[in-house]
C-alpha positions as CSV (number, residue, x, y, z in Angstrom):
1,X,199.9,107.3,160.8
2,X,196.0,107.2,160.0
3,X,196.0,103.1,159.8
4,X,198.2,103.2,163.1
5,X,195.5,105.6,164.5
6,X,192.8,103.6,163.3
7,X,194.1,100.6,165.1
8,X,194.9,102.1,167.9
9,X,191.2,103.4,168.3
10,X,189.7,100.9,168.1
11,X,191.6,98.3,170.7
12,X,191.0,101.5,172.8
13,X,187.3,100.5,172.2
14,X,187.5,97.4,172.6
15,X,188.7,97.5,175.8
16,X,186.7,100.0,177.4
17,X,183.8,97.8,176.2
18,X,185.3,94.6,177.4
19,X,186.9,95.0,180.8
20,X,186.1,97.2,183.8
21,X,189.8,98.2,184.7
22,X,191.3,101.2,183.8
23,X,192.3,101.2,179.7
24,X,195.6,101.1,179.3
25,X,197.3,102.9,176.0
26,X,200.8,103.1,175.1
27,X,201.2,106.4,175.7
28,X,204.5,107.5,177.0
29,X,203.8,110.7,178.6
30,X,201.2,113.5,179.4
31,X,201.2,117.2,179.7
32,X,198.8,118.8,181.9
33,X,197.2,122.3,181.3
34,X,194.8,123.9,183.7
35,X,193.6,125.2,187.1
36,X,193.1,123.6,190.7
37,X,191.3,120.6,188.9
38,X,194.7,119.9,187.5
39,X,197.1,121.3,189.5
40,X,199.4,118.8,191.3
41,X,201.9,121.7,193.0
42,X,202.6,124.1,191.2
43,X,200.8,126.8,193.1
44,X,202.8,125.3,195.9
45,X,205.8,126.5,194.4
46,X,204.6,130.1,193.8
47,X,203.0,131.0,197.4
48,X,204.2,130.7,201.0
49,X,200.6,129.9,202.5
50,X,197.6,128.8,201.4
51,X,194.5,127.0,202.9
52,X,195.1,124.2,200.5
53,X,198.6,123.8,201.7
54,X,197.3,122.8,204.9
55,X,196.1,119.5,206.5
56,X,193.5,117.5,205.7
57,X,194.0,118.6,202.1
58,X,196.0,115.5,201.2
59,X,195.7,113.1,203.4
60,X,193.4,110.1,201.6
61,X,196.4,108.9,199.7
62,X,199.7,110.9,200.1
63,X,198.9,111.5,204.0
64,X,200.0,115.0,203.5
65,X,199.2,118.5,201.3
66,X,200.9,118.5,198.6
67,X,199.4,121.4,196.6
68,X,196.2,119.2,195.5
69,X,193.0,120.6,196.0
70,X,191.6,117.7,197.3
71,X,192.0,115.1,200.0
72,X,193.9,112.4,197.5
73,X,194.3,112.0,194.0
74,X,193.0,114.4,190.8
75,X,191.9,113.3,187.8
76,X,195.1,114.2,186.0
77,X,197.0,111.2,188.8
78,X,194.2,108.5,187.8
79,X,195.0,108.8,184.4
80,X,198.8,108.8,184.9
81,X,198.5,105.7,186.7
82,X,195.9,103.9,184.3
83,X,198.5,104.6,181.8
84,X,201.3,102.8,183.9
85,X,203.0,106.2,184.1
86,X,204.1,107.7,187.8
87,X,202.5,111.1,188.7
88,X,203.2,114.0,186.7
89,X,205.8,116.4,188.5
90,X,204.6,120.1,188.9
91,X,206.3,121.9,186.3
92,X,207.6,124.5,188.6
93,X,209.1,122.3,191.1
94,X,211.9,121.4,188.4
95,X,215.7,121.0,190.0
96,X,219.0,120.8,188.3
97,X,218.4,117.7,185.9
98,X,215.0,117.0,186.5
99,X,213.5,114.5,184.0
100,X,210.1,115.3,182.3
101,X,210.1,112.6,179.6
102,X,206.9,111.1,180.9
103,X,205.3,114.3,181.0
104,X,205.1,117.8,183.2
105,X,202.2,119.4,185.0
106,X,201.5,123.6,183.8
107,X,198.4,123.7,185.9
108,X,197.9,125.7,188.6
109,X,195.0,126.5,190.7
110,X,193.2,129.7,190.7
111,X,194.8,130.0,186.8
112,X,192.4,131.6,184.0
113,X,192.0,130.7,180.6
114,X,192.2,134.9,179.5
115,X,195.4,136.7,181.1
116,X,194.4,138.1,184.2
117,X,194.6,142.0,182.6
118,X,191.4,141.3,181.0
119,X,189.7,140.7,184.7
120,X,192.0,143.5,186.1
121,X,190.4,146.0,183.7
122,X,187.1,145.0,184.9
123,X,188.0,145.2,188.5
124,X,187.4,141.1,189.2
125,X,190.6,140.7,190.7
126,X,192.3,136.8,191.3
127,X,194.2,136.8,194.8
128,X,195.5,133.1,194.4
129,X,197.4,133.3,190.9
130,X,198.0,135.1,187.5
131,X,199.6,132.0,185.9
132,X,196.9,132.2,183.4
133,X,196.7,129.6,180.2
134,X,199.0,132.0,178.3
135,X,201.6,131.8,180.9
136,X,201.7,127.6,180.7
137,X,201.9,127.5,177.3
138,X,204.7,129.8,177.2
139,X,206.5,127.4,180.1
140,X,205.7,124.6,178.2
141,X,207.7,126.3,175.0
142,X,210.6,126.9,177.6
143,X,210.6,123.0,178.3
144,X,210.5,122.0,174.6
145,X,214.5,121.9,174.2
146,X,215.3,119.4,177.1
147,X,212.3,116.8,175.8
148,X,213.5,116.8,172.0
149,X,216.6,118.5,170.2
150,X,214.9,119.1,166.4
151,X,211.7,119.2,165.0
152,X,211.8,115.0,163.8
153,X,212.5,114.4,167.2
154,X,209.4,116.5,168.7
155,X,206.9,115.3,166.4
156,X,208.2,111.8,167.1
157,X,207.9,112.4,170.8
158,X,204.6,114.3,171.1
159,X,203.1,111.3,169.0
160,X,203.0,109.4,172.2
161,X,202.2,112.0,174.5
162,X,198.8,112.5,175.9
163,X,197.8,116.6,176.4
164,X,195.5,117.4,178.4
165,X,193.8,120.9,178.2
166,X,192.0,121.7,181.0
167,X,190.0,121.9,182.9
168,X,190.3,125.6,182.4
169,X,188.1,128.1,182.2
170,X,185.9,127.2,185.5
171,X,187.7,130.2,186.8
172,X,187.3,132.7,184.6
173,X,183.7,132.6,185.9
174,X,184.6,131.6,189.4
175,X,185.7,134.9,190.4
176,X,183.2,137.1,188.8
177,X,180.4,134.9,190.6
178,X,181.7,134.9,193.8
179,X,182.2,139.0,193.1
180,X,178.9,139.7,192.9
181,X,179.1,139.9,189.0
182,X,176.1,139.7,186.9
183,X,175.2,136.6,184.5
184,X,174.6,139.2,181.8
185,X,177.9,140.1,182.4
186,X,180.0,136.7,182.4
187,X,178.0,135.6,179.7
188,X,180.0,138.0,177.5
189,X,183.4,136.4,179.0
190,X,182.6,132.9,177.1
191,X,183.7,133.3,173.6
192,X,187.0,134.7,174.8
193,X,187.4,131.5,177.3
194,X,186.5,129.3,174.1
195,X,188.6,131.1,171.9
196,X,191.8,130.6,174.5
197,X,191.2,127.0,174.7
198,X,191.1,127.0,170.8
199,X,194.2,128.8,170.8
200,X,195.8,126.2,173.2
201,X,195.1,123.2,171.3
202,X,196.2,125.2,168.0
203,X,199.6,125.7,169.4
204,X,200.2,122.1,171.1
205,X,198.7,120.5,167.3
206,X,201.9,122.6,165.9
207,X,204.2,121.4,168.1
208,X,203.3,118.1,167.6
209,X,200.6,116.5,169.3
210,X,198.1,114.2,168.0
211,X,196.2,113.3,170.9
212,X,194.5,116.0,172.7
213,X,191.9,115.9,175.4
214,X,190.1,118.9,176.2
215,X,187.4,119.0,179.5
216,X,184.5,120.7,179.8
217,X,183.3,123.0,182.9
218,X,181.6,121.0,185.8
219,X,177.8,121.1,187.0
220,X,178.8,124.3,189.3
221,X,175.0,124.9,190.1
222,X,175.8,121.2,192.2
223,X,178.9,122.8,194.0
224,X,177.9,123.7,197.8
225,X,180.3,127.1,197.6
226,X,177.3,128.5,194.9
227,X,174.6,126.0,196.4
228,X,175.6,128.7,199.8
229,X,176.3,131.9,198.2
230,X,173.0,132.3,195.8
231,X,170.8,130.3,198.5
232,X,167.3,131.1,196.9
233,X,163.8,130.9,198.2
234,X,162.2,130.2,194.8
235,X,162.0,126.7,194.1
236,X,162.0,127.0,190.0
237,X,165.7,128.1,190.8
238,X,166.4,124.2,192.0
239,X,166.4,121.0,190.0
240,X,163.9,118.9,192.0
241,X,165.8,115.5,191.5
242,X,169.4,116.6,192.8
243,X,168.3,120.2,194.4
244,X,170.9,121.8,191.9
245,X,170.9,125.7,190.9
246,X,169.5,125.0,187.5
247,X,170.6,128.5,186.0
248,X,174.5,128.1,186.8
249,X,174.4,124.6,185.7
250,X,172.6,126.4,182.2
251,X,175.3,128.3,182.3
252,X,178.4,125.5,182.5
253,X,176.1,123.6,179.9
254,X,176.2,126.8,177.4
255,X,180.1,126.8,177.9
256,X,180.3,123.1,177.1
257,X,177.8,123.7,174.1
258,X,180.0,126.5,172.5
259,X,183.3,124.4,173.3
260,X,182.8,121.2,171.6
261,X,181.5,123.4,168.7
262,X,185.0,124.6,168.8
263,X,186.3,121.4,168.8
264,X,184.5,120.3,166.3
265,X,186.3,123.1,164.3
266,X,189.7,122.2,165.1
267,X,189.2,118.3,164.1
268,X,187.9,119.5,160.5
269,X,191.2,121.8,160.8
270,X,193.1,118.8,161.7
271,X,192.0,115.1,160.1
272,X,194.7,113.8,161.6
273,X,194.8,115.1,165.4
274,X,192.7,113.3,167.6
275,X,190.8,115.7,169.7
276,X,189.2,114.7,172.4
277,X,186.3,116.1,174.4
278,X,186.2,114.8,177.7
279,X,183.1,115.4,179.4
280,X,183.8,116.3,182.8
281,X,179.8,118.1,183.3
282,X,177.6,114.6,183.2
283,X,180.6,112.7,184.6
284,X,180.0,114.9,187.9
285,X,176.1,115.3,187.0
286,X,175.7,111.3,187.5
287,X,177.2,111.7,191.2
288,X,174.2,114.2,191.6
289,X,171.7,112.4,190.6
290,X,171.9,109.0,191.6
291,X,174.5,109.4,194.8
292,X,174.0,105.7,196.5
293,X,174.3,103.8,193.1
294,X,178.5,105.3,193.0
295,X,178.6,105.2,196.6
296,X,177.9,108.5,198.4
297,X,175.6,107.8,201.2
298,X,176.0,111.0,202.6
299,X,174.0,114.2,201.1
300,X,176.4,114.7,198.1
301,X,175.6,118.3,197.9
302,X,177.5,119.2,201.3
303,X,181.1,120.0,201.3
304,X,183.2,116.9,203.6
305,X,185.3,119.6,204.6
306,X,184.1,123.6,205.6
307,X,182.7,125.9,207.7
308,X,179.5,125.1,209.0
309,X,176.4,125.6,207.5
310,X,173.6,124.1,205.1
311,X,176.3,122.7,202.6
312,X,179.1,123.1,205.2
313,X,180.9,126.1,203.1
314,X,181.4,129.7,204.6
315,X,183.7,131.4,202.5
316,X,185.1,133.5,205.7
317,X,186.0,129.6,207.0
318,X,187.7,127.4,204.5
319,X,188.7,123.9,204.7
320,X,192.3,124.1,206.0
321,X,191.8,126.9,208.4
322,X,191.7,126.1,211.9
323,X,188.2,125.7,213.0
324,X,187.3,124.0,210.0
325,X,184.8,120.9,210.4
326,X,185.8,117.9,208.1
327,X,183.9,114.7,207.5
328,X,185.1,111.5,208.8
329,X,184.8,109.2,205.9
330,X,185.6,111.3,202.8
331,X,184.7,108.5,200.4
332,X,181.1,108.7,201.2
333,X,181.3,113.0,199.9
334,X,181.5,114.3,196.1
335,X,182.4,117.5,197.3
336,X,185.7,118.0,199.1
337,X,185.9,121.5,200.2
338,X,182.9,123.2,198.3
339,X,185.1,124.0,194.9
340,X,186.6,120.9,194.6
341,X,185.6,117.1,194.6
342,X,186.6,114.3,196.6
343,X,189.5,111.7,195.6
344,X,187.0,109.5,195.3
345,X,184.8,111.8,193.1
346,X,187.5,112.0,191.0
347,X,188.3,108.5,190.5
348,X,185.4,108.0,189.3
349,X,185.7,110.7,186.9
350,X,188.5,109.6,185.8
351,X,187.5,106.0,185.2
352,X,184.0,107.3,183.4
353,X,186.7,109.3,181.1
354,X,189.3,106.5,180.5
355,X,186.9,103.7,180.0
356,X,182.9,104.9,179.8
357,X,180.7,103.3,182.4
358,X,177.3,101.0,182.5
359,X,174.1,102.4,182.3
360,X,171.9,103.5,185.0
361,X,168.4,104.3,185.3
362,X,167.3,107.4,182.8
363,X,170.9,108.0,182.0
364,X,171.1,109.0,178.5
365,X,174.4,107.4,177.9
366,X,175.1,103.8,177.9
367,X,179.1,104.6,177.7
368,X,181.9,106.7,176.6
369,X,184.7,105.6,174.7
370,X,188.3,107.2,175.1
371,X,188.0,108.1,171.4
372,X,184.7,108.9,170.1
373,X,183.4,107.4,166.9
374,X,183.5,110.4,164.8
375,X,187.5,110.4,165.6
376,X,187.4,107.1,165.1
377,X,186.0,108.1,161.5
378,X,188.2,111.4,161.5
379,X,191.2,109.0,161.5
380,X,190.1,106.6,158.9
């Protein structure tokens, strides 16, 4: 297993260094963990209405909503196809017979990494779901006996699977923000959103996986739904370059800190597991900063689709409810519908994941490989 790992890393390498199409592995499946990020309909399946269930949401590629929180594609659909597998089915749109060999999707949006009675106690209360990471995990323990009958079978199975854990997390501080909540406050939340995550990737490693990818959080200091709610008049709050809220983007960068620390934990745990940190935070960041060079013309700090306004978000007029104003070439927007990103957006997300990406001016990066070298070491 570690020569076959060793191998496989570094063809993985190779190719993200040699070609500028999407790496393909052999993987033969993926399971999907997470929120909105991730989510691919499951939500759908849960609620009779929501704004994201509406038009445009959806109509880039698939012409109509299909539970997505964008106007196209996710992250978690780029992959699938890069990998030459089709789109992962929302876990809780299962029927009678319904095949998840190449993979399921757990995700759903609005979902928090700590079960929603820890926000309930504290009176931040989640209107969309309570489908929290827990709750997944458990779902994906239910699907276990229809993907392999004994425990040879799983471990043979799960050794060609791709997991993906996460994005999670983003809204366990999501709704404490947007409640008012104070940074002193949701500062103390972050251990516990690590230590869930941990606990995730502990329970898929013992089911069998040896390929895990876990995201970080995203820039949301960048995101026009913050950008509009803590509008400030001091200017040390911005980041001159991309006119970001540096404190919240201090914040996802602490989260992201204190994660791969964690992560780094697990691999010494587990030699033999690749663990993968995938990082979502200067993947966006890149967007920010240099807009034209990845091809957003327009002020990539204003939502495509919203209510009105500096950044086009009012949170009393979401995209998908009527009266909402949408852009009309979503391709040249990072921002979707002030939480969420663009199809294009997440393409290239997806591709900066999968295969790195060239270096542009004062990027501190020059490109990321699918496995880093110290898995590459790890697996040696």
């Amino acid at each position: 297993m570690a020569l076959h790992s060793l191998m496989f890393s570094l063809l993985t390498v190779l190719l993200v260094l040699a070609r500028t199409e999407p790496v393909l592995c052999d993987f033969t499946s993926i399971f999907s963990f997470g929120d909105s990020i991730a989510d691919t309909g499951n939500l759908l399946c849960l609620k009779s209405d929501d704004h994201s269930f509406r038009f445009p949401y959806g109509e880039t590629y698939f012409g109509h909503p299909t539970g997505r929180c964008s106007n196209g594609r996710l992250i978690v659909d780029f992959m699938a196809q890069s990998l030459g597998l089709p789109l992962l089915p929302p876990y809780l749109a299962q029927t009678n017979g319904q095949d998840f060999q190449q993979g399921a999707n757990f995700a759903v949006s609005g979902a928090t990494a700590l079960d929603n009675a820890f926000y309930e106690e504290r009176g931040i209360h989640n209107i969309c779901t309570n489908n929290s990471l827990g709750i997944q995990l458990g779902w994906f323990k239910e699907l276990l006996p229809s993907l392999c009958d004994q425990s040879s079978n799983c471990l043979n199975f799960f050794s060609r699977s791709l997991f993906l854990v996460g994005e999670i997390g983003g809204n366990d501080y999501n709704h404490a923000f947007l409640e008012g909540r104070s940074l002193e406050e949701i500062r103390t939340f972050v251990p516990g959103v690590i230590d869930a995550i941990s606990s995730a990737v502990q329970m898929v490693v013992e089911h069998g996986a040896v390929t895990v990818m876990v995201p970080g959080n995203f820039p949301i200091g960048c995101f026009s739904s913050y950008l509009m709610v803590f509008q400030s008049s001091n200017e040390e709050d911005y980041d001159p370059q991309t006119g970001c809220l540096r404190w919240l983007n201090e914040f996802s960068m602490n989260h992201n800190h204190l994660l791969q620390k964690e992560l780094d934990r697990m691999r010494d745990l587990h030699p033999h597991v690749s663990i993968i940190y995938a990082d979502y935070y200067n993947a966006a960041m890149r967007f920010f900063r240099y807009p034209l060079q990845f091809g957003f013309s327009e002020g990539c700090l204003t939502a495509c689709c919203g209510g009105g306004g500096p950044y086009n978000y009012n949170k009393s007029l979401v995209c998908g409810n009527r009266g909402a104003r949408v852009c009309d070439d979503p391709s040249l927007y990072v921002s979707w519908d002030g939480m969420h990103l663009t199809e294009a957006a997440y393409k290239a997300i997806a591709y900066y994941i999968l295969q790195g990406f060239k270096d542009i001016p004062d990027s501190s990066h020059q490109y990321l490989t699918f496995i880093t070298s110290k898995e590459l070491l790890q697996n040696t």
